[in-house]
PADRENFI-522668 format. One record per residue: residue in one letter; x, y, z of N, C-alpha, C in turn. Coordinates in Angstrom, 3 decimals. Layout:
% residues N
<'A', <X, Y, Z>, <X, Y, Z>, <X, Y, Z>>;
...
This chain:
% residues 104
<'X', <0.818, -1.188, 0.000>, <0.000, 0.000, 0.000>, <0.866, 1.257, 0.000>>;
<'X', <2.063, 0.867, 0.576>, <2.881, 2.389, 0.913>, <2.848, 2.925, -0.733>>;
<'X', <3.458, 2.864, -1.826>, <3.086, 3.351, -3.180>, <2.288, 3.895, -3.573>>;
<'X', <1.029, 3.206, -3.240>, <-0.094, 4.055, -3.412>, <-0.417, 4.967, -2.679>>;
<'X', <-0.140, 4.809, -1.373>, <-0.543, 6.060, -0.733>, <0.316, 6.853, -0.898>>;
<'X', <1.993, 6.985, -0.855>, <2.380, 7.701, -1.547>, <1.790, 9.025, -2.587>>;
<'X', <1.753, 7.841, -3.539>, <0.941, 8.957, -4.954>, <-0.515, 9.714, -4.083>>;
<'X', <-1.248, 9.139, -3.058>, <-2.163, 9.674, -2.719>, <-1.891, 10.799, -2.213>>;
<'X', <-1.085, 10.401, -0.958>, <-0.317, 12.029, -0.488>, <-0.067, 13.364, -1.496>>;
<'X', <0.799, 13.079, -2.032>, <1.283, 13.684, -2.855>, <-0.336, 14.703, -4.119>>;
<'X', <-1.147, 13.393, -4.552>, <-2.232, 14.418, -4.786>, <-3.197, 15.185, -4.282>>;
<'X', <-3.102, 14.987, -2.450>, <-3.379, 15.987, -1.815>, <-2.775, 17.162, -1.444>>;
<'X', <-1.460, 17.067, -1.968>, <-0.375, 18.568, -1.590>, <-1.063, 19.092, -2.663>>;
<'X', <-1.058, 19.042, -3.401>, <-1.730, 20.133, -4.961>, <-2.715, 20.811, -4.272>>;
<'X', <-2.867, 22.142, -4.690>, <-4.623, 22.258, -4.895>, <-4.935, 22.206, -6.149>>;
<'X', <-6.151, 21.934, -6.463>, <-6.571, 21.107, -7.437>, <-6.344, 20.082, -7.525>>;
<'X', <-5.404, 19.354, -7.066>, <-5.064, 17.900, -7.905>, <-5.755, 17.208, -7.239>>;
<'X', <-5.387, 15.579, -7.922>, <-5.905, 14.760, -7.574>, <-5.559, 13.720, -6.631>>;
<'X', <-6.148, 12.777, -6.151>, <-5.416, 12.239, -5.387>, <-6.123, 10.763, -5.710>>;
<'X', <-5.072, 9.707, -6.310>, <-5.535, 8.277, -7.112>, <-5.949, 7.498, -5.542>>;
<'X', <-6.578, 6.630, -5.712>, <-6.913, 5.701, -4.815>, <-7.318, 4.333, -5.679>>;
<'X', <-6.022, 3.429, -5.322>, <-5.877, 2.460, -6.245>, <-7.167, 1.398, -5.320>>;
<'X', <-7.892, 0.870, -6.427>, <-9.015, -0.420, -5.481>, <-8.574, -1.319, -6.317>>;
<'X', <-8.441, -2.817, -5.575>, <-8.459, -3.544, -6.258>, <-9.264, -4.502, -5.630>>;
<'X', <-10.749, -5.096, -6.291>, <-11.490, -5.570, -5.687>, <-11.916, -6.880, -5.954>>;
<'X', <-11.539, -7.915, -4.850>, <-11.887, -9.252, -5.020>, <-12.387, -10.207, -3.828>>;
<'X', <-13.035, -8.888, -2.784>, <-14.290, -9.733, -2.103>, <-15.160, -8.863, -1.807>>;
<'X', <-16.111, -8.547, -1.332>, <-17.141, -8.066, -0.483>, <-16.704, -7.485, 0.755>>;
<'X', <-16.922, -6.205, 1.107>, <-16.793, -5.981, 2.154>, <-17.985, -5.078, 3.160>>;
<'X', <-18.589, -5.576, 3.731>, <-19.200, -4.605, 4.907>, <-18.933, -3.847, 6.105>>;
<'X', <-18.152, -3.148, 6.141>, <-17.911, -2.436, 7.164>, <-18.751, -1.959, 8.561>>;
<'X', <-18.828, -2.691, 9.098>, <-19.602, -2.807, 10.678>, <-19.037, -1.646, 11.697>>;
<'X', <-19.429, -1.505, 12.769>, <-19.111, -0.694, 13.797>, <-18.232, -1.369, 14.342>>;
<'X', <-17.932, -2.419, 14.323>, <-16.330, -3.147, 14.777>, <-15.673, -2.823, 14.334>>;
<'X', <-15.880, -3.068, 13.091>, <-14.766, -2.723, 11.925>, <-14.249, -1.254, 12.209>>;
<'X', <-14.964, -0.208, 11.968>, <-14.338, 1.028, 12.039>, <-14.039, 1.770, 13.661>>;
<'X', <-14.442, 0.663, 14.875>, <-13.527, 0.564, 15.680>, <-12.011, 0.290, 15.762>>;
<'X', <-12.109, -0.797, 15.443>, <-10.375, -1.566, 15.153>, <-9.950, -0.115, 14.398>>;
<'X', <-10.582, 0.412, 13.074>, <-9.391, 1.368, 12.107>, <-9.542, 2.645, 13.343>>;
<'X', <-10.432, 3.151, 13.842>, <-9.966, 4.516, 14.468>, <-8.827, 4.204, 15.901>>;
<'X', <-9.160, 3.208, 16.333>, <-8.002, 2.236, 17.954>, <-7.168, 2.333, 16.706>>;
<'X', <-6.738, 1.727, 15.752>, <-5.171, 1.556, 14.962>, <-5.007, 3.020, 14.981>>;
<'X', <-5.618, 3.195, 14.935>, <-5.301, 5.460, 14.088>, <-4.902, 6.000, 16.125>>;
<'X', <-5.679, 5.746, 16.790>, <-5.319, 6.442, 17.759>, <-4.037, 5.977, 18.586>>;
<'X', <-3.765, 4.734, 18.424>, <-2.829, 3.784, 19.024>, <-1.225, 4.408, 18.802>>;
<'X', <-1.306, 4.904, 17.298>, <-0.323, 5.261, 16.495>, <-0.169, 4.262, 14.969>>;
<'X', <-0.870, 3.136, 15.730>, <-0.331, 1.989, 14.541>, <-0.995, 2.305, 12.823>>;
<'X', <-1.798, 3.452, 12.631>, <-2.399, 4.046, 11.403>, <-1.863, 5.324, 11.235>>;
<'X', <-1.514, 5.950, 10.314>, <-1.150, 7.541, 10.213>, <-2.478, 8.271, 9.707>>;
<'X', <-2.558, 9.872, 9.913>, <-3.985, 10.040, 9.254>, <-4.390, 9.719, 7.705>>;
<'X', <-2.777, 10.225, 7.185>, <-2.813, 9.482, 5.521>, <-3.257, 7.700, 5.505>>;
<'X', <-3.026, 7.178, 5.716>, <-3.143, 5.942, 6.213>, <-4.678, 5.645, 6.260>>;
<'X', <-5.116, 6.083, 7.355>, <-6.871, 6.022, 7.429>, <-7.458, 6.535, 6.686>>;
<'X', <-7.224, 7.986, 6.144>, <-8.006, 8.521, 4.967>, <-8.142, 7.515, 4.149>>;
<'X', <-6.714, 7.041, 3.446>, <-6.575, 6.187, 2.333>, <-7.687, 5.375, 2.530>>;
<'X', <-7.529, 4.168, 3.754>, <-8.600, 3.774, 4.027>, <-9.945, 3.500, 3.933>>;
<'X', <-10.168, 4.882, 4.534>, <-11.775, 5.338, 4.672>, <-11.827, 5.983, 3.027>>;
<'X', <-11.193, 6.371, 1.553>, <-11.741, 6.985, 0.488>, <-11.308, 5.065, -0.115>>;
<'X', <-10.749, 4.331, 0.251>, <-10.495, 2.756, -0.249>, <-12.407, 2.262, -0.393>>;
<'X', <-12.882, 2.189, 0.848>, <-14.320, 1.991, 1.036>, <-15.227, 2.888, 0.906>>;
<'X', <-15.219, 3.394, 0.465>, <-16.204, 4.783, 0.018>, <-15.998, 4.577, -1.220>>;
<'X', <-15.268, 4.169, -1.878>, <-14.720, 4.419, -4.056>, <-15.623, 3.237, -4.195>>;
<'X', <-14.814, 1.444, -3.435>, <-14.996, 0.471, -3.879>, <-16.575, 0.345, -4.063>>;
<'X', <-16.678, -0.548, -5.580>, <-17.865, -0.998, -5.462>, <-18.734, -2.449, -4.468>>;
<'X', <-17.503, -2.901, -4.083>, <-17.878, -4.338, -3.385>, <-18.073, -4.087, -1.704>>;
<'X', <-17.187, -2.722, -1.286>, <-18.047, -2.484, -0.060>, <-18.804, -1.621, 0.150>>;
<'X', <-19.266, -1.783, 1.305>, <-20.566, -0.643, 1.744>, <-20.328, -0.748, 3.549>>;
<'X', <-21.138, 0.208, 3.868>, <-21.437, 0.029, 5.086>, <-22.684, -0.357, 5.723>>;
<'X', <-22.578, -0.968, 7.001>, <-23.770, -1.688, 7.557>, <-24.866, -0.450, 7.842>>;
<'X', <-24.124, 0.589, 8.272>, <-25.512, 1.678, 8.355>, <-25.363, 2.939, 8.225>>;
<'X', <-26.192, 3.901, 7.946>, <-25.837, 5.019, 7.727>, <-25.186, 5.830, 8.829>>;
<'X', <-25.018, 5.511, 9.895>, <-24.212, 6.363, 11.008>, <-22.688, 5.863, 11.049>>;
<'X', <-22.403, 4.784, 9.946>, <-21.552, 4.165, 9.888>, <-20.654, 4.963, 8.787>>;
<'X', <-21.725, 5.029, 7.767>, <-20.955, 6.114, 6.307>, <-20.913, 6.870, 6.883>>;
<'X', <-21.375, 8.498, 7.999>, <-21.176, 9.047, 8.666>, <-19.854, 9.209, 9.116>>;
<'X', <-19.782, 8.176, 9.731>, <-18.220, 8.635, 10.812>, <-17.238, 8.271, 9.697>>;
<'X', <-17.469, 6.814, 8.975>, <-16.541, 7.118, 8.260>, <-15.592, 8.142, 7.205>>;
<'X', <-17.221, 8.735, 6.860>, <-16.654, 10.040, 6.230>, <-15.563, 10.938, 6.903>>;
<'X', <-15.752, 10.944, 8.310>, <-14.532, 11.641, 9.071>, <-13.700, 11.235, 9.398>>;
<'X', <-13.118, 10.058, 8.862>, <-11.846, 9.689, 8.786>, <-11.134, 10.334, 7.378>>;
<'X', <-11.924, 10.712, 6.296>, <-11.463, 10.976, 4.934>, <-10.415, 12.141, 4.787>>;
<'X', <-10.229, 12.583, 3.559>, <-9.516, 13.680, 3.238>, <-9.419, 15.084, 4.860>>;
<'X', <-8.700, 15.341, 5.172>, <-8.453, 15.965, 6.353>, <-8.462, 17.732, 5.965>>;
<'X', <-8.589, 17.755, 4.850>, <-8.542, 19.185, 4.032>, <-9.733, 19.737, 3.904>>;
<'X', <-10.335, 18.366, 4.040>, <-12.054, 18.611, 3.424>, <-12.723, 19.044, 5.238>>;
<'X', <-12.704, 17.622, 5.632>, <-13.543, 17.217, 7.337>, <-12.408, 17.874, 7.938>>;
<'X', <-11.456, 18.297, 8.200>, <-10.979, 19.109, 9.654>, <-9.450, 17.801, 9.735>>;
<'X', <-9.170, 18.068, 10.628>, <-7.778, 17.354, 10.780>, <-8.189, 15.764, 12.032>>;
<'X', <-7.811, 14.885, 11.664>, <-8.351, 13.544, 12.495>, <-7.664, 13.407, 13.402>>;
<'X', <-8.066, 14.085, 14.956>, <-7.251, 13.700, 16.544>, <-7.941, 12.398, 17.179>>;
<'X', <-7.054, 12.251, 18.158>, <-7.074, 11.020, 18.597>, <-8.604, 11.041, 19.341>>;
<'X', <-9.051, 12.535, 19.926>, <-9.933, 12.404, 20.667>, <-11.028, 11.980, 19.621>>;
<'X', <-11.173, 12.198, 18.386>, <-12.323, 12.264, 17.601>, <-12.259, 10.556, 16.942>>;
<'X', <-11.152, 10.032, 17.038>, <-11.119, 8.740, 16.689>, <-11.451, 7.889, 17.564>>;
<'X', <-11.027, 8.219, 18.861>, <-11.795, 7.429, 19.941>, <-13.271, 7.704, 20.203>>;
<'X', <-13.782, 9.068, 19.609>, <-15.347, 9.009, 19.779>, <-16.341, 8.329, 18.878>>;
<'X', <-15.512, 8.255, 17.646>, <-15.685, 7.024, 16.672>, <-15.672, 5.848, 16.982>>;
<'X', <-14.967, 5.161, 17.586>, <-14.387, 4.342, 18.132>, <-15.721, 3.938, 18.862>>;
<'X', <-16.484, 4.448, 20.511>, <-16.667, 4.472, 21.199>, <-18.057, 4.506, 20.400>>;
<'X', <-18.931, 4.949, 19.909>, <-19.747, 4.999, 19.107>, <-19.917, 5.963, 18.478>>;
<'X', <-19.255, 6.901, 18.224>, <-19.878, 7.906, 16.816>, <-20.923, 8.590, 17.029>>;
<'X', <-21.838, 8.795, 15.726>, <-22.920, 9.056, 15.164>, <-24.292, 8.328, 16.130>>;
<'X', <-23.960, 7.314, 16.606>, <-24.976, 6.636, 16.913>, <-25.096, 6.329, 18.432>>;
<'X', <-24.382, 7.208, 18.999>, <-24.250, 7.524, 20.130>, <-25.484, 8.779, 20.514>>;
């Protein structure tokens, strides 16, 4: 992944540009409230960078094979995304994700 995110980085320094998000898709994925527990605990832990989770969170948002289990789910995930767009991703806001989000 480091390559790609690479090039991703990099098309977020631009303004205007773009920023590729390579999918390559060969299962199904649903993204649960577990699920985007574990990614915001990796992000707050240290073990994710915010580039890292964005990548992530715009990986499942592009792909066509996942989705999320609910709409408070696309929600938070959205605030893991582009950090230019939603605000900058702290630990406190990943653990409120984490902890329940939206649906709290």
């Amino acid at each position: 992944m480091s390559s790609e995110l690479e090039e991703h980085i990099l098309g977020l320094r631009k303004l205007g540009g773009t920023a590729p998000v390579q999918v390559d898709e060969d299962v199904d994925i649903v993204l649960n409230r577990a699920g985007l527990r574990v990614l915001c605990l990796a992000f707050a832990s240290g073990k994710l960078t915010t580039s890292e989770l964005a990548y992530i969170a715009d990986f499942i948002q592009l792909s066509e094979r996942a989705e999320c289990a609910s709409e408070d789910i696309v929600s938070d995930l959205a605030l893991c995304t582009d950090p230019e767009i939603n605000g900058p991703m702290t630990v406190a806001l990943a653990l409120y994700i984490a902890g329940a989000g939206a649906s709290a």
